[in-house]
Every structure is written in structure tokens, then in C-alpha cells.
C-alpha positions as CSV (number, residue, x, y, z in Angstrom):
1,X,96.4,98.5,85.9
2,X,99.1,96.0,84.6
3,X,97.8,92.6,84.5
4,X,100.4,91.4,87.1
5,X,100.7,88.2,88.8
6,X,99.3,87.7,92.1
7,X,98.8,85.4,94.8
8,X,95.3,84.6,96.5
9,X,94.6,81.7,98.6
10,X,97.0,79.2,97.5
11,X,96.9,79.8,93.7
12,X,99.3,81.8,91.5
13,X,96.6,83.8,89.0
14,X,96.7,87.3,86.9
15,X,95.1,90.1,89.0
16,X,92.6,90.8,86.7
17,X,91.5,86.9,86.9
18,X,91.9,87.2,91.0
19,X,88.3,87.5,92.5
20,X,86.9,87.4,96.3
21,X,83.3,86.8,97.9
22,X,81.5,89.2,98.4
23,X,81.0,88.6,102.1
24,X,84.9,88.3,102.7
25,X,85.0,90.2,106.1
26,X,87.7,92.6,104.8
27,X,85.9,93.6,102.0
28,X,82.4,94.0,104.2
29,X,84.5,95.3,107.9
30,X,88.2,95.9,106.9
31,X,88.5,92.9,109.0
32,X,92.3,92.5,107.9
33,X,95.4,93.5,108.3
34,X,98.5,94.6,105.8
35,X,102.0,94.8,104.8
36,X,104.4,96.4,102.5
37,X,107.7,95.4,101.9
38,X,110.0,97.2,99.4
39,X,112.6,95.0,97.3
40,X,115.6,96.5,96.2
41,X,117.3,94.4,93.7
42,X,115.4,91.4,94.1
43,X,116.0,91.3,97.5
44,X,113.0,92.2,100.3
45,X,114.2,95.1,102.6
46,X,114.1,94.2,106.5
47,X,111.6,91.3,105.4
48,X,111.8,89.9,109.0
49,X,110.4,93.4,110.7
50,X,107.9,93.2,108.0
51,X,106.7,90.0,108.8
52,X,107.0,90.3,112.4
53,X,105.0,93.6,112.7
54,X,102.6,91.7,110.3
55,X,102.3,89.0,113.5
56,X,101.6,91.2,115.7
57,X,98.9,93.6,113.7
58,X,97.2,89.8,113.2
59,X,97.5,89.2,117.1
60,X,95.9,91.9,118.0
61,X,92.8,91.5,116.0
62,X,92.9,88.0,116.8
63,X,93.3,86.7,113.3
64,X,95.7,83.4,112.9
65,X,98.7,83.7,111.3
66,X,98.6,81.6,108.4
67,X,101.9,80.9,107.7
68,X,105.7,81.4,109.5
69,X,108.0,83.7,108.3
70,X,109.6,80.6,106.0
71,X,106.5,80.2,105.0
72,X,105.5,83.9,103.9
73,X,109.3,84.6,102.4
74,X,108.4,81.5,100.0
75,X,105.4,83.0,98.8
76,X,107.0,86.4,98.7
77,X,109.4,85.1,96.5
78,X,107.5,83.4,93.8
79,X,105.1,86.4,93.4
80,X,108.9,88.1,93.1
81,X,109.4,85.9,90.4
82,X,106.4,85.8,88.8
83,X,106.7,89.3,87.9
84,X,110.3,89.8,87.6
85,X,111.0,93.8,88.5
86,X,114.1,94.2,90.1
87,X,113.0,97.0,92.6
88,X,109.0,96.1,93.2
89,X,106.9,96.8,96.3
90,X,105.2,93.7,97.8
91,X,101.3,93.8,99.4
92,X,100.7,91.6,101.1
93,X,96.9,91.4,103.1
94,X,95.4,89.1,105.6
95,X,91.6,89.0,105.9
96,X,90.1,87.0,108.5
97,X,87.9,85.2,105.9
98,X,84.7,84.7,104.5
99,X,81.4,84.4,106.7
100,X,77.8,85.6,106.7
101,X,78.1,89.2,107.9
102,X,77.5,89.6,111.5
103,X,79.7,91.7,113.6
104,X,80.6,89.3,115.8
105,X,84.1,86.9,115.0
106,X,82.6,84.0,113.2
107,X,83.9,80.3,114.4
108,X,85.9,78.6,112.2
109,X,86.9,80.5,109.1
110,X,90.4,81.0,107.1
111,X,91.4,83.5,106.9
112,X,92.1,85.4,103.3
113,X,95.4,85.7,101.7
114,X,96.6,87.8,99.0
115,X,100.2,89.2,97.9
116,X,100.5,91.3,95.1
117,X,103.5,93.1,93.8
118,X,103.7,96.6,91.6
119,X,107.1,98.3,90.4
120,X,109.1,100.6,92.8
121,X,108.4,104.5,92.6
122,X,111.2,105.9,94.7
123,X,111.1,109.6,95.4
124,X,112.5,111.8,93.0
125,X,116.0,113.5,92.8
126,X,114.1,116.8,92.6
127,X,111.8,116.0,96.0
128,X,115.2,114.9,97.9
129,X,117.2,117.9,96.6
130,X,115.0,120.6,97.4
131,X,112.4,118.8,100.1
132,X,108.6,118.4,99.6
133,X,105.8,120.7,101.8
134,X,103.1,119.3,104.1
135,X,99.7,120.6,105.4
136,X,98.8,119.7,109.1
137,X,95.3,118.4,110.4
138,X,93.9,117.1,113.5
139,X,94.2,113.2,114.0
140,X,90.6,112.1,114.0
141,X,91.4,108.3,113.8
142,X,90.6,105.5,115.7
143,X,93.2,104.6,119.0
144,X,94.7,102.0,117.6
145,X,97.1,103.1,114.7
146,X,99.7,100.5,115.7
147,X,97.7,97.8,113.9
148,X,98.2,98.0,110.3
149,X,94.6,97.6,109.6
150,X,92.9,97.2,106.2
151,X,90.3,100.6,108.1
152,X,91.9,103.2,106.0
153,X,89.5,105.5,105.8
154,X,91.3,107.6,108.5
155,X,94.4,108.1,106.6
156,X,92.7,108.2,103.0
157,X,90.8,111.0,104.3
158,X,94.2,112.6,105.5
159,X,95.5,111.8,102.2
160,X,92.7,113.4,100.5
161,X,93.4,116.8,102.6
162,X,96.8,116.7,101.0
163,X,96.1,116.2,97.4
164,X,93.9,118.7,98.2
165,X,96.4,121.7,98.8
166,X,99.0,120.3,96.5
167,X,101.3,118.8,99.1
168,X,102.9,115.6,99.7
169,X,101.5,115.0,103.1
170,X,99.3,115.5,105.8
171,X,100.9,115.7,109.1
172,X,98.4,114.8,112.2
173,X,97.9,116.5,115.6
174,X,96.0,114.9,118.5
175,X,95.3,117.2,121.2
176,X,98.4,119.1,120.2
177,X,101.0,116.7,119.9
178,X,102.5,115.5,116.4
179,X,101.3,111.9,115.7
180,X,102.1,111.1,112.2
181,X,101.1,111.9,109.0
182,X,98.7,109.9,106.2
183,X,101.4,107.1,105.4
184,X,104.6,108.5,107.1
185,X,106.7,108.6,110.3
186,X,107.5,112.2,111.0
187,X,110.5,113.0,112.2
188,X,111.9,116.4,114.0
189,X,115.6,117.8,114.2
190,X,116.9,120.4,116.6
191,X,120.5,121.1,117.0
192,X,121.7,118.5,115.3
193,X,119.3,115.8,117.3
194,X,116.3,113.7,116.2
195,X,113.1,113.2,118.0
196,X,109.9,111.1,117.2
197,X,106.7,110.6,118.8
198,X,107.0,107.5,121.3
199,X,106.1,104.2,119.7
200,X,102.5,103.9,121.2
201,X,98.5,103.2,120.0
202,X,98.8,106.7,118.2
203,X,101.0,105.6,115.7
204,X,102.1,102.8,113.5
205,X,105.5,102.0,114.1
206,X,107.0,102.4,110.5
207,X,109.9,99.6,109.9
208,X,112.5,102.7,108.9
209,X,111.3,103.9,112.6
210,X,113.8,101.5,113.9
211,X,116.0,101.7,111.1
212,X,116.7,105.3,111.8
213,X,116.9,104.7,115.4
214,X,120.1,102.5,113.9
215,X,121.4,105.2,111.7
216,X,121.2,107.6,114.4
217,X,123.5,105.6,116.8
218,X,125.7,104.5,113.8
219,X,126.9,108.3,112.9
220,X,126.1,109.4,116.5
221,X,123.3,111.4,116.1
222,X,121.4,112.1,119.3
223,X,117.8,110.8,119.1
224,X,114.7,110.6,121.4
225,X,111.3,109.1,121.5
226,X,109.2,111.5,123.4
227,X,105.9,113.6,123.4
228,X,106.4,116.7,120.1
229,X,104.2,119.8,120.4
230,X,103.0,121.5,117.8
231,X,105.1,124.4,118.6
232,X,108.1,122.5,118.4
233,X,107.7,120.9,115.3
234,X,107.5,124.5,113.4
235,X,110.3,125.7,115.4
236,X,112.4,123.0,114.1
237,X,116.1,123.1,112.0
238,X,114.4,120.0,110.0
239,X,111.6,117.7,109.9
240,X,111.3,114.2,108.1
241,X,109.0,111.8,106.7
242,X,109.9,108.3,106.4
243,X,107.9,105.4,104.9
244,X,108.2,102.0,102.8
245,X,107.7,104.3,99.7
246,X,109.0,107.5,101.0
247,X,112.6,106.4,102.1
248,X,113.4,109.3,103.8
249,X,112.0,112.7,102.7
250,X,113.0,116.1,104.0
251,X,110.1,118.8,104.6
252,X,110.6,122.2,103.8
253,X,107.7,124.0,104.3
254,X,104.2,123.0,106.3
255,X,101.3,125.3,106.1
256,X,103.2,127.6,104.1
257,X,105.5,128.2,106.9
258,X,109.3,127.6,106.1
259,X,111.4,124.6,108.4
260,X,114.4,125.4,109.7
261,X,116.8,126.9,106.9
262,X,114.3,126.5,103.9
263,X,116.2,123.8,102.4
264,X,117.4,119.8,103.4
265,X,119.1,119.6,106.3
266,X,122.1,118.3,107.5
267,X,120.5,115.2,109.5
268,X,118.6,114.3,106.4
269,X,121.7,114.4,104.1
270,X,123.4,111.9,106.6
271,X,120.2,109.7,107.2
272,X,119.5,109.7,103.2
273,X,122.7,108.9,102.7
274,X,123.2,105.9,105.3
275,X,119.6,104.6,103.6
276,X,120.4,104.2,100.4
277,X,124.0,102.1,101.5
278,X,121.2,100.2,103.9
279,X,118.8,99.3,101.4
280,X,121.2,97.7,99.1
281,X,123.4,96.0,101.5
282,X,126.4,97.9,102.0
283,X,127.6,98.7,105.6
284,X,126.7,101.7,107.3
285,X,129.5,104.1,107.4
């Protein structure tokens, strides 16, 4: 680990000098939620849906938001600065604080605050020229995916199953119907049109979820937010993973099965395209 400079409850410290209590409630419950927000150029991609879907994940577990979206762009910037990579990858968590352990929410406690930055890994030229293969698994986590919630466990154990058999990713199933994957949106293509899974408790809606919604009206490709089989997502002409980290990736194969054609799609070469112009400000064309 690179002794980077990090952020933690008001003061500006390495991270190998950064240290929490032991009875912090994210560190005892995974009472916290998080957020990741890519910078391209020194500049935070679609910070405001970041910080707005990191509102609402606080919200819902009834954690106060310590700070506006000023507020967090500030401190988002000097942990930019303090580390000075051009394309970084900001993590930011909110804890709801430090308090004997009981399960119960404890009165009066503030919450924890920690932003951390590490250096972009984009996906390779290889992965986007010739797509990346996925394993599928039953969805065995909790019923509320749409809070980005420090209680991994769930998807590391998805993640495990794909490092497991070699693959990039782990694509869920609950009660037959496609979810999402470990750390990805999944995305299907048939004749030329994109589906996803509706934007419910079953998923987290990733940020690029409504970006490609965007992209798809920009270059008028049809797309739909319904219920996906399992069926249909083996019997599609592409599939797609999209995340913070992933941009958009095509999937060739799942369960040794070949998608569609074998190779990246059509759809994907427009979407891929339109996301790289996105991410560094140029207009969508």
C-alpha cells in the first residue's frame, strides 16, 4: 500500500498514520455507507450523482449527512490535491460513529468520515477489444442493495466465486431473474436494444445506470428497464457490465457459454465510444 494522503475526521494525515476506535460502528456492524467517484483529469466524474446517491444511502440508514455537496466537493478536492494523480479514484465512507456496541442506534454520536484516493486502473485495451467472461450465481444478499452499504460480505463472497473460476465477474440471479453482478450493472442487448433490471431494492443503481440511459437516447438506441430472465440474458446479441472502475465492459462468454456473436457488440462499440467523450467532457455525438 502507497502511503497516500487521506482524510479522516477533519484532519489531513498519511494512511498509514490514519487510525479508528475500535468500537467505531462500521468497523464492529458495517454501520456505514460508501462512495466512489472516478476523476478523469483532475476533474470528479458526475460528482453531483455521487454525492446525491451518497444522501440517500445515509437517509435510509438514518445516518446524518455531514456535510452538503459544497461541502464534500471541498474535501474531495484537497485529498485530490494532496495526492496529485491526474486520473485517481476517490472513497469516500460515512460511519455512523463511535459508541459502546449495542445494536440499537446510539443517541448522539458523529458520525465517521474518511476519504481516500488511489490511482485509476481503467480496463485494458485487450478486455475492451475482445470482451471479458462471467460465471453466474444465485443472489443470496440482503433486500436492500440500493444502499451502498459498508455490509459487503454479500458481494465479496460473489467476488470470491469469480476469482475463483478465473473470470471477471459474477453475475447474480434471484429467483431467476438477472440482478446484478459483484460490483457491476449488467446490461442486455437484443436487436439492437438495451435492457436492465428495473432500479429497485435488488440492485444498486450504478451512476453509469443513468448515464447509459443518456447515451442510449443520445444515439437512439432503444432501452428498457424491466424484469430479465435468465433465459434471456444467454439468448442475448450482447451483454454489459458497467461500473465506476469498469466503464463499460463487454461480456463474451458466461458459464462457458458464448453471448451473441462471440465478440463486442455493436451497442457496446457505440456506448464505449460515447463514454470515453463523456468522461472527459466532450459532447456526446
Amino acid at each position: 500500500m502507497s502511503d497516500a494522503i487521506v482524510y479522516l475526521n477533519g484532519q489531513m494525515t498519511p494512511l498509514s498514520e490514519a487510525r479508528i476506535p475500535v468500537l467505531d460502528r462500521g468497523f464492529i456492524f458495517g454501520d456505514g455507507v460508501y462512495e466512489v467517484i472516478p476523476v478523469y483529469g483532475g476533474r470528479p466524474f458526475r460528482a453531483s450523482h455521487h454525492l446525491a446517491r451518497l444522501a440517500r444511502s445515509l437517509e435510509a440508514l438514518g445516518i446524518p449527512n455531514p456535510h452538503d455537496e459544497a461541502q464534500w466537493l471541498a474535501l474531495c478536492e484537497r485529498v485530490m490535491a494532496a495526492n496529485a494523480l491526474p486520473d485517481q479514484m476517490l472513497y469516500i465512507q460515512v460511519t455512523r460513529g463511535v459508541a459502546k456496541r449495542m445494536h440499537a442506534f446510539p443517541p448522539e454520536v458523529t458520525p465517521t468520515v474518511f476519504i481516500m484516493s488511489n490511482a485509476m486502473t481503467p480496463p485494458s485495451a485487450r478486455m475492451c477489444e475482445e470482451g471479458v467472461a462471467c460465471v453466474t450465481m444465485e443472489d443470496k444478499r440482503w433486500l436492500h442493495c440500493h444502499i451502498k452499504s459498508t455490509s459487503l460480505l454479500g458481494n465479496v463472497l460473489a467476488a470470491q466465486t469469480a476469482a475463483e473460476h478465473g473470470v471477471t465477474e459474477a453475475i447474480q440471479f434471484r429467483d431467476g431473474l438477472l440482478t446484478e453482478a459483484s460490483a457491476s450493472n449488467v446490461w442486455v442487448v437484443k436487436d439492437g436494444a438495451v435492457a436492465a433490471p428495473p432500479k429497485d431494492n435488488r440492485i444498486l443503481e450504478g451512476i453509469r445506470y443513468g448515464l447509459i440511459e443518456e447515451l442510449c437516447a443520445a444515439f437512439g438506441i432503444g432501452f428498457e428497464a424491466r424484469q430479465i430472465s435468465r433465459e434471456e440474458v444467454f439468448a442475448a446479441d450482447e451483454v454489459l457490465l458497467s461500473s465506476a472502475s469498469k466503464e463499460i465492459l463487454p461480456v463474451v462468454r458466461i458459464d462457458d457459454r458464448t453471448i451473441g456473436a462471440g465478440v463486442p457488440g455493436p451497442v457496446f462499440q457505440t456506448l464505449y465510444r460515447a463514454y470515453q467523450a463523456a468522461k472527459v467532457g466532450n459532447p456526446v455525438r
